[in-house]
C-alpha positions as CSV (number, residue, x, y, z in Angstrom):
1,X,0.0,0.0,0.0
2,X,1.3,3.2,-0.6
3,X,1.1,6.2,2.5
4,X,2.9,9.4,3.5
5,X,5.8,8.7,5.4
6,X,9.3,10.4,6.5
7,X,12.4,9.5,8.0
8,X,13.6,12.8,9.7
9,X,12.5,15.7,10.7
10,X,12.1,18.4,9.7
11,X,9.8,20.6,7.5
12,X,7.5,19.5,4.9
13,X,10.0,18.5,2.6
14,X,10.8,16.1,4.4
15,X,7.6,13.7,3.8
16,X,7.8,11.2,0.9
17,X,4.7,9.2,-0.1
18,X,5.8,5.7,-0.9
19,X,5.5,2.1,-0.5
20,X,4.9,0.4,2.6
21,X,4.0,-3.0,3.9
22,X,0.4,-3.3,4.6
23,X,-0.8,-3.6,8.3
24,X,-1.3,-7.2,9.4
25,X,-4.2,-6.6,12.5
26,X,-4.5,-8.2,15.6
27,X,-6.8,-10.0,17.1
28,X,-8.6,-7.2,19.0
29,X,-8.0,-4.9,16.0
30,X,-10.1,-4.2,12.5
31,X,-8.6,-2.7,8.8
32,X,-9.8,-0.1,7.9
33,X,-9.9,1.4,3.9
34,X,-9.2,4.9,4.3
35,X,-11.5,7.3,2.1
36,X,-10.6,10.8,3.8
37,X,-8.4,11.1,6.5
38,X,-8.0,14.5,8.6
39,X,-4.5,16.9,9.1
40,X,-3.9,18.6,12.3
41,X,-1.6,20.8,14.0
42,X,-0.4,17.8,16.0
43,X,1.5,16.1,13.1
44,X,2.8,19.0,12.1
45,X,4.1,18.9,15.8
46,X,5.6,15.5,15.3
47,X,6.6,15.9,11.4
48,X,9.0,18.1,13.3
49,X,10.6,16.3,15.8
50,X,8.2,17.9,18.9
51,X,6.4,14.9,19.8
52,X,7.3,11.7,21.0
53,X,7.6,8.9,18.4
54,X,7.4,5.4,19.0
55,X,8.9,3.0,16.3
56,X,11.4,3.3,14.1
57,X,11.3,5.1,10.0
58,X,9.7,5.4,8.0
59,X,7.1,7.3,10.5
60,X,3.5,7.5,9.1
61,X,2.0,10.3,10.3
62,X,-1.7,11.0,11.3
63,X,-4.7,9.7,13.8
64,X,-8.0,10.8,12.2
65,X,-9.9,9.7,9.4
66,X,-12.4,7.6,8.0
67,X,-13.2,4.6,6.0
68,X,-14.5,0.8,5.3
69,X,-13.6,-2.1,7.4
70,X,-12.5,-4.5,5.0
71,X,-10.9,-7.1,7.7
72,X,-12.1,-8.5,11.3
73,X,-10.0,-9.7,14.3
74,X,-11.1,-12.9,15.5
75,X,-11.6,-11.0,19.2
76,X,-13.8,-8.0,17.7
77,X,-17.8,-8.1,18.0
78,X,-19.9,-5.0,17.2
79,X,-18.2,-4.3,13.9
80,X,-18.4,-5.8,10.6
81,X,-16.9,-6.0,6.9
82,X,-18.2,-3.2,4.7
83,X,-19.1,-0.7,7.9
84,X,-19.0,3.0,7.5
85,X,-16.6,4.0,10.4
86,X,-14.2,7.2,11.8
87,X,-11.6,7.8,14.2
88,X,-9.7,10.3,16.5
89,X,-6.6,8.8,18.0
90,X,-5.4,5.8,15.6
91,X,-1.9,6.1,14.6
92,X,-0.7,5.8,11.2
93,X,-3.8,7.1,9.3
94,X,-2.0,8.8,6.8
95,X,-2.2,5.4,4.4
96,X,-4.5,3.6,2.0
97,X,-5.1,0.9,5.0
98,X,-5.0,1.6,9.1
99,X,-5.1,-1.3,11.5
100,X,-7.6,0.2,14.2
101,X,-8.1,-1.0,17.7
102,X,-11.5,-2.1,17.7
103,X,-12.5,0.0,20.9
104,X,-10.9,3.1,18.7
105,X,-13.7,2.6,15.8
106,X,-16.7,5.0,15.8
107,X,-19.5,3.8,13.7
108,X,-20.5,6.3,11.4
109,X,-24.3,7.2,10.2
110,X,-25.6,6.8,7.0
111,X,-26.2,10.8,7.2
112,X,-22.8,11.6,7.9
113,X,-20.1,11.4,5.1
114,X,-16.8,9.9,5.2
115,X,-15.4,13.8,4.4
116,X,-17.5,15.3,7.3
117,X,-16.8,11.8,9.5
118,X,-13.1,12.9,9.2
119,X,-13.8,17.0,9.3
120,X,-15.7,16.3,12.4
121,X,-14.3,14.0,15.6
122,X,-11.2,15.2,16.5
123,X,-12.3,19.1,17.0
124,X,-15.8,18.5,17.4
125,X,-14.8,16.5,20.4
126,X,-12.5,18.9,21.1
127,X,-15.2,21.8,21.3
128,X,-17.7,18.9,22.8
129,X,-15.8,18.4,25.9
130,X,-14.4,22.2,26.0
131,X,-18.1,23.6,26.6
132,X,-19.2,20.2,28.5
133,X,-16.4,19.1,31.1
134,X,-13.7,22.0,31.0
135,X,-16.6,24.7,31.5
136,X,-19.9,24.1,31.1
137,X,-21.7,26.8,29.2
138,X,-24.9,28.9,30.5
139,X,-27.4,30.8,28.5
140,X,-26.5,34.4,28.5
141,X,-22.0,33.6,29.1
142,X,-20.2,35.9,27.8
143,X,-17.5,33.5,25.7
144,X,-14.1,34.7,23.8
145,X,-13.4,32.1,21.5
146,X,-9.3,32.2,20.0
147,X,-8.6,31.5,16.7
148,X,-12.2,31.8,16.2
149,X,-12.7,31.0,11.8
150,X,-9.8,27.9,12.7
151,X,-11.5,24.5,12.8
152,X,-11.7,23.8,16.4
153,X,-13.2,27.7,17.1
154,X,-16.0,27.6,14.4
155,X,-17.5,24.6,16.3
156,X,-16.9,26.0,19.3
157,X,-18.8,29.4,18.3
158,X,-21.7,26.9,17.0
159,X,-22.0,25.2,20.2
160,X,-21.2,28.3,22.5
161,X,-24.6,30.3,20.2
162,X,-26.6,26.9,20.8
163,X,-26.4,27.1,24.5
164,X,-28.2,30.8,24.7
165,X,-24.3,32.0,25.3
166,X,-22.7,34.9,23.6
167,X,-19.4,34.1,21.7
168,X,-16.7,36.9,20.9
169,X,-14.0,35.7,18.5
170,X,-10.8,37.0,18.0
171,X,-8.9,36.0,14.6
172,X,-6.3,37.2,12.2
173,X,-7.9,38.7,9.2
174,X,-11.0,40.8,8.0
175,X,-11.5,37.2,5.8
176,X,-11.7,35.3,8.9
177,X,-13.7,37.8,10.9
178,X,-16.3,37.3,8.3
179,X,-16.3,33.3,9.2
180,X,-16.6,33.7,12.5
181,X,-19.6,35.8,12.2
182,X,-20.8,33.6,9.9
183,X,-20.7,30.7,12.4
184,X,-22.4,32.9,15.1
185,X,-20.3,35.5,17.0
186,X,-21.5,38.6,17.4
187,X,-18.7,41.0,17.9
188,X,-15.2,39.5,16.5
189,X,-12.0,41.9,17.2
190,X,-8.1,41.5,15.1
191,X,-5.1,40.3,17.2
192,X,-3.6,43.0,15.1
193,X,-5.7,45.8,17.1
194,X,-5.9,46.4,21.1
195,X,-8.1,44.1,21.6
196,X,-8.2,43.8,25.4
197,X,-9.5,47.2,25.6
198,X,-11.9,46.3,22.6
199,X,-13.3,43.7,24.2
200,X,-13.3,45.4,27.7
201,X,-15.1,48.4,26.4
202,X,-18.3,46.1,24.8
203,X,-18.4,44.8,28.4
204,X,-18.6,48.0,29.7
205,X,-15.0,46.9,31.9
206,X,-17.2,43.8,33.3
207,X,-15.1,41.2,31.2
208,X,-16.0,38.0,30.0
209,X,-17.3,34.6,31.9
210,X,-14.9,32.4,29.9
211,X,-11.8,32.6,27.6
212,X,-11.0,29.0,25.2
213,X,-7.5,29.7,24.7
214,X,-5.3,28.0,22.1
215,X,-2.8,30.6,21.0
216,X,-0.3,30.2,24.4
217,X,1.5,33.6,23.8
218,X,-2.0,35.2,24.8
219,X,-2.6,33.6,28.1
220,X,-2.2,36.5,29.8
221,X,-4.0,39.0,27.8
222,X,-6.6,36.0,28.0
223,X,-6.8,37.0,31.9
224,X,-7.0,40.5,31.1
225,X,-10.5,40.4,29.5
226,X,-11.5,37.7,32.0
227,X,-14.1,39.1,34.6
228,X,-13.5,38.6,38.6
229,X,-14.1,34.6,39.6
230,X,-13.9,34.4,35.6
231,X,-12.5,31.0,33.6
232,X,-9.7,30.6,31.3
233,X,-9.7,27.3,29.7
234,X,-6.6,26.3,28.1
235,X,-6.1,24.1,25.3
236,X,-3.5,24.4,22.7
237,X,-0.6,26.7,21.7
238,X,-0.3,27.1,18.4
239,X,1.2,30.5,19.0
240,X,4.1,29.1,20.7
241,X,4.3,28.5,24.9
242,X,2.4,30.3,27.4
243,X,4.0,32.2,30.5
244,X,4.3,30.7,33.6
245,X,1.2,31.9,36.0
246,X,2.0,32.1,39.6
247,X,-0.9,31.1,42.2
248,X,-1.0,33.9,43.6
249,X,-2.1,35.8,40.7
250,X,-5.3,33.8,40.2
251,X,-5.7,33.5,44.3
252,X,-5.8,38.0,43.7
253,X,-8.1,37.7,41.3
254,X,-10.2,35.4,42.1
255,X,-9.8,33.7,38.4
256,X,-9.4,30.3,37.9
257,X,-7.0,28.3,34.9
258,X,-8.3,24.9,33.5
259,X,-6.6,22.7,31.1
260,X,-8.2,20.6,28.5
261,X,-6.5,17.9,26.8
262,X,-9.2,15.2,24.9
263,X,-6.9,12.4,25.5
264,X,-7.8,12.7,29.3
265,X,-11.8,12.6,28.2
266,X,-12.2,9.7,25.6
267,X,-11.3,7.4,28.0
268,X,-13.5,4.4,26.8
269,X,-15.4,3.4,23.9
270,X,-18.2,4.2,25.4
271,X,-16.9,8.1,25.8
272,X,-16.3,8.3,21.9
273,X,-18.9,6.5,21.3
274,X,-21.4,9.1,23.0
275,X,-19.9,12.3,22.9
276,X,-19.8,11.8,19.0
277,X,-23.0,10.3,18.6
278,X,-24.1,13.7,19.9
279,X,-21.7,15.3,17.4
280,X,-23.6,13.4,14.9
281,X,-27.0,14.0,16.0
282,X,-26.2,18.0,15.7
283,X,-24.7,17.7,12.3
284,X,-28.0,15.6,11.0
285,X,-30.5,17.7,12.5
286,X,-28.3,20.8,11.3
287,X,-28.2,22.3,14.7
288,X,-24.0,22.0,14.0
289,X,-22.8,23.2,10.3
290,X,-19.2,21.7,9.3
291,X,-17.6,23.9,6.9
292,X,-16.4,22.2,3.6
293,X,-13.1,21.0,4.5
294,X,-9.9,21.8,1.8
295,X,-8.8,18.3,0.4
296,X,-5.2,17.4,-1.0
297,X,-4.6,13.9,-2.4
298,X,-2.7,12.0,0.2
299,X,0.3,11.8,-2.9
300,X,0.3,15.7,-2.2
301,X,0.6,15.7,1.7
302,X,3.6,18.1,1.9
303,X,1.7,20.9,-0.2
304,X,-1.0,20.3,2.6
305,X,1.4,20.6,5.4
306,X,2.4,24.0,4.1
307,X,-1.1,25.0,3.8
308,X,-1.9,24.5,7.1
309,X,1.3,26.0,8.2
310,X,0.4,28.9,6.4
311,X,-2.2,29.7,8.5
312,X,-4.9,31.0,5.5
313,X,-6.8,27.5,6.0
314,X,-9.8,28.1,7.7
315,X,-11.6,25.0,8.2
316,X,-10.6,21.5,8.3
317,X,-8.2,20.0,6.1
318,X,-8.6,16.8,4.3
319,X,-5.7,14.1,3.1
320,X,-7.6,12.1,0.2
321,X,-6.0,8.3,-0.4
């Protein structure tokens, strides 16, 4: 089979798509024919050497997608041949075939595409558990939302405007501002402006409930627009690592700092199972819109790499076998 592997790391020239030995599964495991299969920041993260590795090269990188079982374990019940499936966290996905514990597998509905299947777990999860278990949103919150047009923050802004909250979004461009109005914020404000004292000034100095912070280099003008006894939830760093926060600060102020990390939530089949069931349920009711995804054939991986990196994608991107 063929799939996008490298050897070192590096940037995306490093990535070669090539021939590899198919997956032989296990007894608990099922294999999977990959039809879309999603890119995230977090192999970008490992393409470059940031995240642990297990293995030796040629590394495969990816761990969501979506496909066909075409093969059975003989210690798997539940599944069968020719099922429509998806995953979050199966390594290897970027290939024509994944060997997928069966526990892993998330039946998918008729309703839901393989494109959206892919598109859809890892940051609607993401967003599920962020405005569930990290902070639970209440009608009339007042919500900033980072990177708000990105994949993960146009779900979030969904979800957040579902609720009865009130999602702010911050983002990068005029382009993307549009997007996240689009997806339901009603005031979104540039990094490239003051937007601390934008967004305290709509408040009238109150500042907001919650902050769902994924930038890093922004935690603390995160805490700035956060009200007294306020949230920050924080999840991801794209922008590179956040400041160190002493206790005392958030003892002053009477704020309080979460982390969220999804791993430490889809602890069971049963989680995934659930959680995007109710991802699913959204999407085929159309109480949750997923934004057509950009799709590269899986040959072209490195062009999608540098799109990504490039930071004009603003919805999910898709690796095509």
């Amino acid at each position: 089979m063929k799939a996008l592997t490298f050897s070192s790391f590096g940037d995306s020239s490093v990535l070669t798509y090539q021939e590899v030995p198919a997956p032989i599964i296990q007894s608990h495991e099922v294999l999977i024919e990959m039809k879309a299969i999603g890119l995230n920041f977090a192999d970008i993260y490992r393409r470059k050497g940031n995240y642990h590795l297990e293995g030796a090269a040629p590394y495969i990188l990816g761990y969501e997608g979506a496909g066909i079982i075409t093969q059975i374990g003989e210690d798997v019940s539940g599944l069968n041949v020719g099922q429509r499936v998806a995953f979050a966290d199966v390594p290897n996905a970027n290939a024509e075939q994944v060997a997928a514990p069966s526990d892993r597998v998330i039946p998918l509905p008729d309703e839901i595409s393989f494109e959206v299947g892919a598109s859809l777990l890892l940051q609607g999860l993401t967003a599920h558990y962020l405005t569930r278990d990290s902070y639970a949103i209440q009608p009339r919150d007042l919500v900033l939302i980072h990177a708000a047009a990105g994949g993960v923050g146009q779900l979030l802004t969904q979800i957040v405007h579902s609720h009865g909250a009130v999602p702010i979004g911050l983002t990068s461009s005029k382009e993307k501002a549009l997007i996240a109005k689009e997806n339901g914020c009603e005031e979104v404000f540039l990094y490239s402006d003051d937007w601390v004292e934008q967004i305290l000034t709509v408040t009238n100095n109150r500042g907001v409930d919650v902050v769902y912070e994924s930038i890093g280099t922004t935690l603390m003008n995160s805490f700035d627009v956060t009200k007294v006894r306020g949230t920050v939830v924080f999840y991801g760093m794209t922008g590179g690592d956040p400041v160190a926060v002493d206790p005392r600060f958030l003892m002053d102020t009477s704020k309080t700092l979460t982390g969220g990390d999804l791993w430490n939530v889809l602890t069971s089949d049963e989680e995934r199972i659930r959680r995007a069931g109710e991802l699913f349920s959204w999407v085929i009711s159309n109480q949750l819109h997923v934004s057509n995804p950009t799709s590269f054939p899986l040959a072209e991986g490195a062009r999608a790499h540098d799109y990504l990196e490039s930071r004009k994608s603003t919805g999910k991107i898709l690796l095509i076998p």
